[in-house]
C-alpha positions as CSV (number, residue, x, y, z in Angstrom):
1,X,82.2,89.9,129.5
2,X,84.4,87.8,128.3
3,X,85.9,88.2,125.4
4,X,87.0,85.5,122.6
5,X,88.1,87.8,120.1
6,X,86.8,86.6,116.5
7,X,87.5,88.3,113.5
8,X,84.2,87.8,112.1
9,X,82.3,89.2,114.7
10,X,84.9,91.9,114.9
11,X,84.1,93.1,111.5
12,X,80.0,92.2,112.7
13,X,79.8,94.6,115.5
14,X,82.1,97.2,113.4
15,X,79.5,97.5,110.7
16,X,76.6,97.5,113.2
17,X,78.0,101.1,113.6
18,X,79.2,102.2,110.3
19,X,77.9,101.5,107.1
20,X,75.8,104.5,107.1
21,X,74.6,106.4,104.2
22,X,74.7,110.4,104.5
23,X,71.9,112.8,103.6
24,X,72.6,115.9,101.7
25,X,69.7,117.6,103.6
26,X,71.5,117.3,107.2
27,X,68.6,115.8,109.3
28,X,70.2,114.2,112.1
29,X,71.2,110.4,111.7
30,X,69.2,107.7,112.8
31,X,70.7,104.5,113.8
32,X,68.6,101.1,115.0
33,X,69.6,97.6,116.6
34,X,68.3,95.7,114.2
35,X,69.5,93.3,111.5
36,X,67.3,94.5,108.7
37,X,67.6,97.5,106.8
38,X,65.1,100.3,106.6
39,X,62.1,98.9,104.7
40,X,60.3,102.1,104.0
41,X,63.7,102.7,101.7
42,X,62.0,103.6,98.4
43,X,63.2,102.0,94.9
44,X,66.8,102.9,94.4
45,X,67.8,106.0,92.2
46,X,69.9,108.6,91.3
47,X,68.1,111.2,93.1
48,X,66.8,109.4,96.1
49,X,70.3,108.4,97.5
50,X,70.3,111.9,98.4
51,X,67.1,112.0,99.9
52,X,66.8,108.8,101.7
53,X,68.5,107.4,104.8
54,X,69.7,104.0,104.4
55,X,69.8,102.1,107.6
56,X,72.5,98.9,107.2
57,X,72.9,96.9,110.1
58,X,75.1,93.4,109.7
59,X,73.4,92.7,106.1
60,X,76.6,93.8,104.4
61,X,76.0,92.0,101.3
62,X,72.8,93.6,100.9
63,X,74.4,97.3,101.1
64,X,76.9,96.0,98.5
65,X,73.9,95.3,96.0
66,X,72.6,98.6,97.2
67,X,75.2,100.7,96.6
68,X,76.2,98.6,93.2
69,X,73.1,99.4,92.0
70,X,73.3,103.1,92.9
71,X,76.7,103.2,91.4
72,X,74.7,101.8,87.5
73,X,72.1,104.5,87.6
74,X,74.7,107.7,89.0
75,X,74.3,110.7,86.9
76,X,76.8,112.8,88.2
77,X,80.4,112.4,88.8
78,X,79.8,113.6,92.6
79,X,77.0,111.0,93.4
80,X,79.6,108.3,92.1
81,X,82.9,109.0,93.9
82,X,80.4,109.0,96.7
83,X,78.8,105.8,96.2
84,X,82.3,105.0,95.3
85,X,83.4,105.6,99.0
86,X,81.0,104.2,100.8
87,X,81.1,101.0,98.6
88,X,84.9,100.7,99.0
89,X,84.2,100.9,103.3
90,X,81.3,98.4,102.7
91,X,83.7,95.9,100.5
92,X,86.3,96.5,103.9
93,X,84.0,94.2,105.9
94,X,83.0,91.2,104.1
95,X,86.5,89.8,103.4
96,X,86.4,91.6,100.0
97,X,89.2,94.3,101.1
98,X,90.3,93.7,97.4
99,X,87.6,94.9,96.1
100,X,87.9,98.1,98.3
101,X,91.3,98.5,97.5
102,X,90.6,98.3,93.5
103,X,87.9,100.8,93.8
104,X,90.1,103.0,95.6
105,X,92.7,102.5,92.8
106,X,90.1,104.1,90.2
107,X,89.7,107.1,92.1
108,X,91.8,110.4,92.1
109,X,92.4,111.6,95.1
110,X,93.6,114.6,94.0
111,X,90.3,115.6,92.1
112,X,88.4,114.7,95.3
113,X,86.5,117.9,97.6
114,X,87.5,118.2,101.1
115,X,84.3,116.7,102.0
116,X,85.1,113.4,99.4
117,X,88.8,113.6,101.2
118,X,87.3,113.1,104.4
119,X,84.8,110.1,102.9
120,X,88.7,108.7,101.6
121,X,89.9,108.8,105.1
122,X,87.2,106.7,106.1
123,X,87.4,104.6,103.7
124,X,90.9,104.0,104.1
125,X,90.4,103.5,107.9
126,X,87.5,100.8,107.4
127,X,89.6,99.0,105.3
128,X,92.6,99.2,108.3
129,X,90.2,98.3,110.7
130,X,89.3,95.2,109.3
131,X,93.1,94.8,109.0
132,X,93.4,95.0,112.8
133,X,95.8,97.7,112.0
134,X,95.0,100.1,114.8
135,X,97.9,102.4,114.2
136,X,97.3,103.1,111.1
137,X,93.4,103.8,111.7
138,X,94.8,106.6,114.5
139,X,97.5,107.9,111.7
140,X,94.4,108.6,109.3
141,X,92.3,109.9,111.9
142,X,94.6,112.0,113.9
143,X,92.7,115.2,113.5
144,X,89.2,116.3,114.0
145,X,87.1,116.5,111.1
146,X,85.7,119.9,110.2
147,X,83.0,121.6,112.6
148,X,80.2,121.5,109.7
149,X,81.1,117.6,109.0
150,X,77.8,115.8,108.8
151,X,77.1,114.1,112.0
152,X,77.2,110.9,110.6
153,X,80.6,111.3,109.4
154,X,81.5,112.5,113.4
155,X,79.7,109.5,114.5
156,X,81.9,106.8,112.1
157,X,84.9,108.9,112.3
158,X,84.7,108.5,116.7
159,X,83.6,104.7,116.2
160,X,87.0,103.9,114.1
161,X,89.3,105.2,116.6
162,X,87.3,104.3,119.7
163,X,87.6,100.4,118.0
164,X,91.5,100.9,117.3
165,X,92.1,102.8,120.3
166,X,90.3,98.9,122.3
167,X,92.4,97.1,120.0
168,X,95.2,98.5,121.6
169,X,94.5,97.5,124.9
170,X,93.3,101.5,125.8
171,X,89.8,101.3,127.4
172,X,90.3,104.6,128.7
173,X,90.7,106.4,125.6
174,X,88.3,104.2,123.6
175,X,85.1,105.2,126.2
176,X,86.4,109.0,126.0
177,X,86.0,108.6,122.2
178,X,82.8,106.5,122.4
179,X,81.4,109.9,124.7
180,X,82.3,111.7,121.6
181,X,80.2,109.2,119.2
182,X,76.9,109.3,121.2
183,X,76.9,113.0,120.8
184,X,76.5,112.3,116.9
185,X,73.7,109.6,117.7
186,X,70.2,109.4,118.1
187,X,68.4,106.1,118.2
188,X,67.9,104.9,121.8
189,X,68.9,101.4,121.0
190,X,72.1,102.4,119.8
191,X,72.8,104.8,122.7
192,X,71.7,102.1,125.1
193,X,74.4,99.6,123.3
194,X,77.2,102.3,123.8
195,X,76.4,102.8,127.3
196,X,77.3,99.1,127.5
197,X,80.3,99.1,126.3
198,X,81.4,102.7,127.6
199,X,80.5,100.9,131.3
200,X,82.6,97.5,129.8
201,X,85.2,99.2,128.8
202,X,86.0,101.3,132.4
203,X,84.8,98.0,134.3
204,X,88.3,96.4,133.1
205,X,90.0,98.8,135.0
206,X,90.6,98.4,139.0
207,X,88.7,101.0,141.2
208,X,92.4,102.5,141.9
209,X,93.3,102.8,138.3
210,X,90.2,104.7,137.8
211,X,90.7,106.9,140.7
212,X,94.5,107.7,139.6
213,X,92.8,108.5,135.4
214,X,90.4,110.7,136.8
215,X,91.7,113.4,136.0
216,X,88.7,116.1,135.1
217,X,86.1,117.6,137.4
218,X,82.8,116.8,137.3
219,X,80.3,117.6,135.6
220,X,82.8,116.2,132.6
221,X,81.0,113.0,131.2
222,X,83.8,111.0,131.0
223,X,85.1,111.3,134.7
224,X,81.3,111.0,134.6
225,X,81.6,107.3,133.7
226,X,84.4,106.6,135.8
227,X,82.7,107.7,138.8
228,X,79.9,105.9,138.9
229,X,82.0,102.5,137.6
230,X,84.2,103.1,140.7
231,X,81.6,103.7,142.9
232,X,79.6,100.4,141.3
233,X,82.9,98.8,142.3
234,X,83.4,99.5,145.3
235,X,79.7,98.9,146.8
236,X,78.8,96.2,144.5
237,X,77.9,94.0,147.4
238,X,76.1,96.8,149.7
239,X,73.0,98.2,147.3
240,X,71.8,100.3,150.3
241,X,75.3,102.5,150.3
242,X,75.3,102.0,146.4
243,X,72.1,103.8,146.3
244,X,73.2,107.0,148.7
245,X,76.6,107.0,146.9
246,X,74.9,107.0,143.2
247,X,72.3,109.6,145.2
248,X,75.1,112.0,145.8
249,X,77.0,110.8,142.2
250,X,73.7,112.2,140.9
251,X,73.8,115.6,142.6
252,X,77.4,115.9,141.0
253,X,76.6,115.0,137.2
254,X,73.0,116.2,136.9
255,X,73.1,116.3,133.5
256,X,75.5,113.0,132.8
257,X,74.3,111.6,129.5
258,X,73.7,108.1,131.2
259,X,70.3,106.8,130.2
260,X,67.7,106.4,133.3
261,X,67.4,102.6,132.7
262,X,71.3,102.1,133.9
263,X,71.2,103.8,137.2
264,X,67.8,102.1,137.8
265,X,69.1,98.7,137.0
266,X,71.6,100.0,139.6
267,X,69.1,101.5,142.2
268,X,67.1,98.2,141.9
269,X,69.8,96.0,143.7
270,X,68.4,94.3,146.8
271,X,70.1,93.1,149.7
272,X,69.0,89.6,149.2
273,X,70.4,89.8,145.9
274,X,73.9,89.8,147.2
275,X,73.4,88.3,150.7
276,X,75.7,85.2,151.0
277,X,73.7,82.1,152.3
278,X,73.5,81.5,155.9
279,X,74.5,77.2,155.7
280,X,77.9,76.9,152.8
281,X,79.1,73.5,151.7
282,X,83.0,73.3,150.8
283,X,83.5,69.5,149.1
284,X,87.4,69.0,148.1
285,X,89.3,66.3,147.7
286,X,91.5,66.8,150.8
287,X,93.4,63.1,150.9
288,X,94.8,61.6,147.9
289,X,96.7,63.1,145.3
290,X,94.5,66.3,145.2
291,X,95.0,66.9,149.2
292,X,97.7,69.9,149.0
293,X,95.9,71.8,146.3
294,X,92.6,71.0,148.0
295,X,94.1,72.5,151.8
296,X,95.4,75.6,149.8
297,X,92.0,75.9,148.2
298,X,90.1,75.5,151.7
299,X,92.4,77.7,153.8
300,X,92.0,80.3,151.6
301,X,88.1,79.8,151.6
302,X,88.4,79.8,155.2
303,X,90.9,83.1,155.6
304,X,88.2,84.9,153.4
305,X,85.2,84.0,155.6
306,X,87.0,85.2,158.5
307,X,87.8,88.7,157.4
308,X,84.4,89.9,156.2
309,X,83.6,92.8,158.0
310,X,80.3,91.6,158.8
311,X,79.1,90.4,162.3
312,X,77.1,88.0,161.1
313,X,79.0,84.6,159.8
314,X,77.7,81.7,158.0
315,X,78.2,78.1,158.6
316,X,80.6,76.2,156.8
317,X,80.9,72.5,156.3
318,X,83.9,70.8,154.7
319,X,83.4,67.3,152.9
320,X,86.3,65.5,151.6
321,X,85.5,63.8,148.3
322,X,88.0,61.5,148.3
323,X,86.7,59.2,151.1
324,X,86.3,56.2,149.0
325,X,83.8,54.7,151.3
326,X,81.1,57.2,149.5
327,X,80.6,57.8,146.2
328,X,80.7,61.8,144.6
329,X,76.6,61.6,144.4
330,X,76.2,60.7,147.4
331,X,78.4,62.9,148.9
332,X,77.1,66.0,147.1
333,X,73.6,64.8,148.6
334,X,74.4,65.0,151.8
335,X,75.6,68.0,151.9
336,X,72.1,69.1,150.3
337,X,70.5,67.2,153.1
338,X,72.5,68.9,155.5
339,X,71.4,72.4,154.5
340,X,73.5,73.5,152.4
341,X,72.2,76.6,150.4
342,X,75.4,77.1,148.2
343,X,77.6,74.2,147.3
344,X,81.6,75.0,146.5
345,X,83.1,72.4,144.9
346,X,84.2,69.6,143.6
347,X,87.6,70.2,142.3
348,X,88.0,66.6,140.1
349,X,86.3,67.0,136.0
350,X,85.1,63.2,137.0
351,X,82.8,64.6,139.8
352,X,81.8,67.7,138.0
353,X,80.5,65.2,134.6
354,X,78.5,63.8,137.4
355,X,76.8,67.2,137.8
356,X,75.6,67.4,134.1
357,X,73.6,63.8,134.9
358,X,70.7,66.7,136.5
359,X,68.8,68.7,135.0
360,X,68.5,71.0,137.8
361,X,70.6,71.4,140.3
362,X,69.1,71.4,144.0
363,X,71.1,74.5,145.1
364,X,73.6,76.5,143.4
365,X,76.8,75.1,143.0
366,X,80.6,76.5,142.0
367,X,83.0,73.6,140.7
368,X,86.1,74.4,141.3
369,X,87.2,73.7,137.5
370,X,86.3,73.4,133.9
371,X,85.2,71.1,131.7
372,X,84.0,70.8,128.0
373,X,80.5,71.3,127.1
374,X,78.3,71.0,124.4
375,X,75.4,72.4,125.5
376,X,74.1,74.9,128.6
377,X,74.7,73.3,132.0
378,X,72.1,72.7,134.3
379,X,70.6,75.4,135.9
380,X,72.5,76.4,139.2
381,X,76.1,74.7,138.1
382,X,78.5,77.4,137.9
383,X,82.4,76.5,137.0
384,X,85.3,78.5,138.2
385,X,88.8,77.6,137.9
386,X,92.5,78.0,137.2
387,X,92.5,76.6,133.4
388,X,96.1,77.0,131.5
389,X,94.2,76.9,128.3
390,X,92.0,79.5,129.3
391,X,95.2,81.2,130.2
392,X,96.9,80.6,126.9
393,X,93.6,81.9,125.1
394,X,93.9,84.7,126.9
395,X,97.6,84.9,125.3
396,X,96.1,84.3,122.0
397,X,93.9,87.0,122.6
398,X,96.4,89.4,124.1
399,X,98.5,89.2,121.2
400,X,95.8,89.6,118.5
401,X,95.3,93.0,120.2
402,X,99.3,93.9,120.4
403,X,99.2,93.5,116.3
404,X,100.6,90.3,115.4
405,X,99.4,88.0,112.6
406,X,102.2,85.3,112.8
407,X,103.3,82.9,115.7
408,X,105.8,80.4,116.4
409,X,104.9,78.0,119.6
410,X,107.4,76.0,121.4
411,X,106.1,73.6,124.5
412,X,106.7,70.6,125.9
413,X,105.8,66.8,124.9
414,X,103.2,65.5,126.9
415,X,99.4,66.3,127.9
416,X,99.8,69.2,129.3
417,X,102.1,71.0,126.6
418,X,99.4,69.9,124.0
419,X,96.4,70.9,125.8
420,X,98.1,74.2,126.3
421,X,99.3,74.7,122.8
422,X,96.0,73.4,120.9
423,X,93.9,75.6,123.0
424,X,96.4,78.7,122.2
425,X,96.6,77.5,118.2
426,X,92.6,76.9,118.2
427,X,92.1,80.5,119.9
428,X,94.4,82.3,117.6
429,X,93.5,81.0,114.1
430,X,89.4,81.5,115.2
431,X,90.8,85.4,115.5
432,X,92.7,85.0,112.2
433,X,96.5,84.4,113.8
434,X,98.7,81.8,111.7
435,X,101.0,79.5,113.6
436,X,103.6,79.1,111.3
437,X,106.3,76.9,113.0
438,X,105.5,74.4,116.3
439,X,108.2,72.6,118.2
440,X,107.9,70.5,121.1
441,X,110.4,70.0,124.1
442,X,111.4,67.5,126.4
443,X,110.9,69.5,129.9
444,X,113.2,67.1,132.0
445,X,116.1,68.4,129.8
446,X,118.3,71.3,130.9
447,X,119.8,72.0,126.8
448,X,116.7,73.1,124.2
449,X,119.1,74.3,121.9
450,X,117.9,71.9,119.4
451,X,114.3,72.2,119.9
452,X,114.8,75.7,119.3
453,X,117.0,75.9,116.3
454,X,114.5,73.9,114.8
455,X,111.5,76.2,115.4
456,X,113.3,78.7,114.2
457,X,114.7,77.2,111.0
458,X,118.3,77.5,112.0
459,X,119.2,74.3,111.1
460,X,117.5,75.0,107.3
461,X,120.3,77.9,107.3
462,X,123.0,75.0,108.4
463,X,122.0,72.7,105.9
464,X,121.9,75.3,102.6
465,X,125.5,76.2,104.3
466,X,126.8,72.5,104.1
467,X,125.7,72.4,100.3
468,X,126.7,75.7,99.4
469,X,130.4,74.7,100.7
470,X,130.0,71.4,99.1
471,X,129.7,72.8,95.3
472,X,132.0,75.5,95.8
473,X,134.4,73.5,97.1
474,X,136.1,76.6,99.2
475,X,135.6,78.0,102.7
476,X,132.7,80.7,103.2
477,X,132.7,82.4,105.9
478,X,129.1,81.8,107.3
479,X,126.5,83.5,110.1
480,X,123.5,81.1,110.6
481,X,120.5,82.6,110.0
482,X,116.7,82.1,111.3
483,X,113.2,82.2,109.6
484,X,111.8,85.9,109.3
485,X,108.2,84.9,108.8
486,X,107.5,84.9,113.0
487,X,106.0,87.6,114.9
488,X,106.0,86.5,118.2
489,X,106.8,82.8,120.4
490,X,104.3,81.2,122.6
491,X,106.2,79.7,125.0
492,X,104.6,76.9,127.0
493,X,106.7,76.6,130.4
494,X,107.6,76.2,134.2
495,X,109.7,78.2,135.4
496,X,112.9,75.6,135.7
497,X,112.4,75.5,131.6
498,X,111.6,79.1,130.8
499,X,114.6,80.8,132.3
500,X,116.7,78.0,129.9
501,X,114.9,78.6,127.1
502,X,114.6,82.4,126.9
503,X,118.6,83.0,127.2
504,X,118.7,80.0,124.2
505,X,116.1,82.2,122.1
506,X,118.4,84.9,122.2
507,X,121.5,83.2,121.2
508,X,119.9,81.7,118.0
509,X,119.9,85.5,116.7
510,X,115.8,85.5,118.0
511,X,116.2,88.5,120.6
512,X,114.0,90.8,118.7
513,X,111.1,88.4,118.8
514,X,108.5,88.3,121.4
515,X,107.9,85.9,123.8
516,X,104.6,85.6,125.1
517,X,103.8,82.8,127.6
518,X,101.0,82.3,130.9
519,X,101.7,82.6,134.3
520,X,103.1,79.4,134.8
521,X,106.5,80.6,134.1
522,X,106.7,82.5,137.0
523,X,106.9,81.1,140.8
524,X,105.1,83.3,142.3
525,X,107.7,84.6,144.4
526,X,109.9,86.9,143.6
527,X,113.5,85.4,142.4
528,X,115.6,88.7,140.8
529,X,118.7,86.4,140.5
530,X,117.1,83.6,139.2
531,X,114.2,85.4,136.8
532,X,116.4,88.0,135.1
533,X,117.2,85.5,132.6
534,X,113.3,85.8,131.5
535,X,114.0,89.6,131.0
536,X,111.5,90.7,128.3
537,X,109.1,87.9,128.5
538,X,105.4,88.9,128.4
539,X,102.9,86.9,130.6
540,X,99.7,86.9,132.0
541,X,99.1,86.5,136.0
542,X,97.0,87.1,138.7
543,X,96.9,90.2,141.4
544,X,97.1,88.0,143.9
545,X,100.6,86.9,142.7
546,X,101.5,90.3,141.4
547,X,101.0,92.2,144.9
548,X,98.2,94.2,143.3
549,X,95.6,92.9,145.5
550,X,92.7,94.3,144.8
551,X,91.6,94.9,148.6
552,X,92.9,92.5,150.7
553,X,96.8,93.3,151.8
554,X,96.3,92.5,155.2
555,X,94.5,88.7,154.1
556,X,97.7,88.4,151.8
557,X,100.0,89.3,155.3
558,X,98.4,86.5,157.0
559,X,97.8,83.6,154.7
560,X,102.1,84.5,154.3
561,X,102.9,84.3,157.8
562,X,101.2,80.9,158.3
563,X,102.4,79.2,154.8
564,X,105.5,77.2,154.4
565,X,107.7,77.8,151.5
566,X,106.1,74.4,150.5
567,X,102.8,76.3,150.5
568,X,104.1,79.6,148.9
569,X,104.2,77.6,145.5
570,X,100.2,76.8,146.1
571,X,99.4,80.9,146.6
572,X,97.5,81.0,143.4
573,X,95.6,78.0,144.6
574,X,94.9,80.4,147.9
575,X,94.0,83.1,145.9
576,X,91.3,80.5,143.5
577,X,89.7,79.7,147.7
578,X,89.4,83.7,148.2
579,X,87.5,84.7,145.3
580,X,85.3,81.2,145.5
581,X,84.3,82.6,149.5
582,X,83.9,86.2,148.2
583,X,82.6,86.0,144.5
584,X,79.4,84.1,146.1
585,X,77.4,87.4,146.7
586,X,78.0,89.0,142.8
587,X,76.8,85.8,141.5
588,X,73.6,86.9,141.1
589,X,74.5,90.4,140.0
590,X,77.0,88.8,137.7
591,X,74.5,87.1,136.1
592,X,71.4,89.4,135.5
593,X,74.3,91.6,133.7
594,X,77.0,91.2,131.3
595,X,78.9,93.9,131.4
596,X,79.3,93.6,135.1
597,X,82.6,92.6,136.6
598,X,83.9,91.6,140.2
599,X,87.5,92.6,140.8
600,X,89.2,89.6,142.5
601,X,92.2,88.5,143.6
602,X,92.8,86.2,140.8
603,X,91.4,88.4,138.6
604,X,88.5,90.7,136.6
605,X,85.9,88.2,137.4
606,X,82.9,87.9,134.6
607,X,80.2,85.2,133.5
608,X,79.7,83.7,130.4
609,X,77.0,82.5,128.7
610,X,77.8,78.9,130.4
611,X,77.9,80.1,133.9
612,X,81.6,80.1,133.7
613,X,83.7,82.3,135.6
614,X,86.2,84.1,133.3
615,X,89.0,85.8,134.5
616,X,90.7,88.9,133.1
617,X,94.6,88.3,134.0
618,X,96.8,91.2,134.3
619,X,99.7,91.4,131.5
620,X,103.5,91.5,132.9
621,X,107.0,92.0,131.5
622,X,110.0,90.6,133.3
623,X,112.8,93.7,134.0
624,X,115.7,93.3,136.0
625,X,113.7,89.8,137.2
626,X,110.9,91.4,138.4
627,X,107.6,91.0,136.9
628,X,107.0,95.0,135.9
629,X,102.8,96.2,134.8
630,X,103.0,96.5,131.0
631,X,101.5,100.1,130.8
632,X,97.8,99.4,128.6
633,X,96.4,96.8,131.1
């Protein structure tokens, strides 16, 4: 899945979990998947909020009228410092955290019982959740509550640190503590939904990552989990070894909690479904000013075709969309005429606005880029690409998760720099992010120094310096100072420009201050000398580039003894050819599910609800001018 982070839905899919309301007489809680609340819920009283179950799912203002009007007819001091509680945690949700916090005020904590203390706690880590402050959830909740807690206290109190423990880039520990939840849970919709994201969670992780985590025998449900994601992984295009392997993953875990209509969905896979079509049509625009990106794109098609362990091999045609004797329609036709049963290409936005002329295309297709849209695509058009502003949404996103609220962006003049930094700015204040200070560069400049004092405010320090002197008519002795309202930089860069203008960040008193940026400021190839000046930089790239290949080492051995230097610089474009030869089989599996993800060589492959490829990049720091894993990928 992919995963635009937005603050409301954030807070949504928090309260489809935990606005519940407890019952004194300990029946188990039931949850549901729908919108609506409970309507056999009886008038509101007194007495019956300790005989009823509320069911609140997304109507938050309703369960603030709810408990509002509970709270006006309490009669006890104990049924109000409840109502109290849970009001404050439903004020937490609906951009109201002032109203949770005044509540809060009112109440004495000291007069509270344990089991009021614990409601507090939860209280207090709703209200930090819908802070994004994921540290301070954990800090609350870094001990188990008490064995007789109600189980829907266990369930909320599992829920809030599974969600901090994802906001901190830790799926691991955030499906161990959504195993924990579901044991505190009864409706099947809800289990079903946690399922999902327990299997969407693990799926980020590469089948080698989850072989090193696995740390506990079976039958222990987590390692549970992981087991069957890895072995999901690793025969995702082969259902008849996918169903002996999950035969024999069932003989291990005979009791795992998974529910029957996963592993069926699983089971179910046909060969057909993943079969890669017999006649394949590859159209790039291999003369003209595309031609080098469209050869790397082709030979790494073509180096992927040629190591499939299967016998069998499919036919491949190559047409080149540039010929101007033809025109894109025509082109894309005759390759339909000619057989073609899967169509790979084209690489230019002009050819694939073409495609959006049908209303169904004649056989599936895979551009080999993105454009906008503002509605569905036809059926069959699928878009997969390299996209820096899909990158630097992904650095939006990436830095939403590692706690920051407040950015600085620096980029350079021209289209590129401003597609990059509007689709980073758009995708940051959608989450809630402020960009408080922008600055544009010329990139055919070797000195940013002035660019760079000015994002940073530096020459605002020079200037109150100059008329500080000026009245006092005496020397001062003076340190320049920058703005202290920035949490982190976006840097928008090649690499010539980005091993300038990190050394030039530092000398403006700015080495304490992130800099996040996408994999453009890094070659490719490994440059110690050169790169150590990025030391510290944070950025997003692909495997491929990052010699974590998912599976093929020996592909990425050949494609480098045949390329130039030249073509070194085009490796990602290789990589983009692999996973367009190798992705073809999961379309389908992609499709029919979600949560489902295809680990490729540019990436954690997933499809949107466009048909667009989405890749999951892998987060670097630069050490000693080597790009270095950041720990929580």
């Amino acid at each position: 899945m992919t995963q635009t982070l937005s603050r409301t839905v954030f807070k949504n899919t928090l309260l489809l979990f935990t606005l519940i309301l407890f019952t004194a007489c300990g029946s188990p809680p039931k949850y549901s998947d729908s919108i609506a609340i409970d309507e056999t819920v009886p008038e509101v009283t007194a007495t019956s909020i300790q005989s009823n179950t509320l069911l609140v799912k997304q109507q938050y203002q309703t369960a603030i009228d709810f408990y509002q009007q509970a709270l006006a007819q309490s009669t006890s001091e104990e049924q109000t410092q409840y109502i109290q509680l849970r009001l404050a945690a439903s004020f937490a949700h609906t951009d109201q955290l002032h109203q949770s916090r005044q509540i809060l005020a009112r109440i004495d904590a000291a007069s509270l019982s344990p089991a009021q203390q614990q409601l507090l706690l939860l209280a207090n880590a709703n209200i930090a959740i819908a802070e994004r402050k994921a540290d301070e959830v954990l800090q609350l909740l870094n001990t188990n509550f008490a064995v007789n807690t109600d189980a829907s206290l266990l369930a909320e109190y599992h829920l809030l640190r599974a969600l901090a423990l994802s906001m901190q880039g830790n799926p691991l520990d955030s499906a161990q503590e959504r195993v924990y939840f579901e044991n505190y849970i009864q409706d099947i919709g809800l289990v079903h939904a946690n399922q999902k994201k327990i299997w969407a969670l693990l799926a980020n992780l590469s089948i080698r990552s989850l072989q090193q985590l696995m740390t506990a025998p079976a039958p222990d449900i987590l390692s549970g989990w992981m087991e069957l994601v890895k072995i999901a992984k690793a025969y995702q295009l082969n259902p008849i070894d996918l169903k002996i392997q999950i035969s024999r993953w069932q003989q291990n875990y005979p009791d795992h909690p998974i529910q029957q209509a996963m592993l069926e969905n699983l089971m179910l896979r046909k060969q057909e479904d993943v079969a890669v079509p017999d006649h394949i049509a590859l159209l790039l625009p291999l003369s003209g000013n595309f031609s080098k990106a469209s050869d790397a794109i082709r030979d790494g098609f073509i180096a992927a075709y040629y190591s499939q362990s299967t016998e069998r091999k499919q036919s491949i045609k190559v047409y080149d969309t540039a010929d101007t004797t033809k025109s894109f329609a025509d082109i894309y036709q005759q390759a339909v005429n000619d057989g073609a049963q899967f169509i790979i290409g084209p690489l230019r936005k002009q050819s694939i606005q073409q495609l959006l002329e049908y209303d169904i295309l004649p056989v599936p297709t895979m551009a080999l880029n993105y454009i906008g849209l503002d509605a569905p695509p036809p059926s069959n058009l699928y878009m997969f690409g390299l996209s820096p502003e899909e990158e630097a949404r992904q650095v939006a996103q990436r830095t939403w998760l590692d706690g920051y609220i407040r950015a600085a962006a620096i980029y350079p003049s021209g289209p590129w720099g401003e597609r990059v930094f509007n689709a980073f700015k758009t995708q940051w204040e959608a989450i809630g992010g402020q960009v408080v200070g922008q600055q544009t560069y010329n990139s055919t400049k070797r000195d940013f120094s002035q660019p760079i004092r000015s994002m940073l405010e530096i020459n605002s320090s020079r200037q109150r310096f100059r008329k500080l002197t000026t009245v006092l008519h005496r020397k001062i002795k003076f340190t320049a100072r920058r703005r202290q309202d920035v949490d982190f930089i976006f840097l928008a860069a090649y690499p010539r420009q980005a091993r300038q203008i990190r050394p030039q960040i530092k000398f403006y008193h700015a080495a304490d201050i992130p800099v996040y940026s996408t994999s453009h400021v890094f070659t490719g190839n490994l440059n110690q000398e050169r790169d150590r000046d990025m030391d510290g930089m944070i950025f997003g790239d692909m495997p491929w580039v990052l010699t974590e290949s998912t599976s093929h080492h020996g592909l990425r051995a050949e494609i480098e003894s045949l390329i130039s230097d030249a073509g070194n610089r085009l490796q990602r474009l290789y990589a983009l050819g692999i996973d367009a030869f190798n992705i073809i089989p999961a379309i389908n599996t992609l499709s029919n599910y979600s949560y489902e993800r295809f680990d490729g060589e540019t990436g954690s492959l997933s499809l949107d609800e466009y048909r667009r490829i989405k890749r999951q990049l892998t987060w670097v720091t630069f050490r000693s001018g080597r790009p270095s894993l950041i720990n929580n990928n």
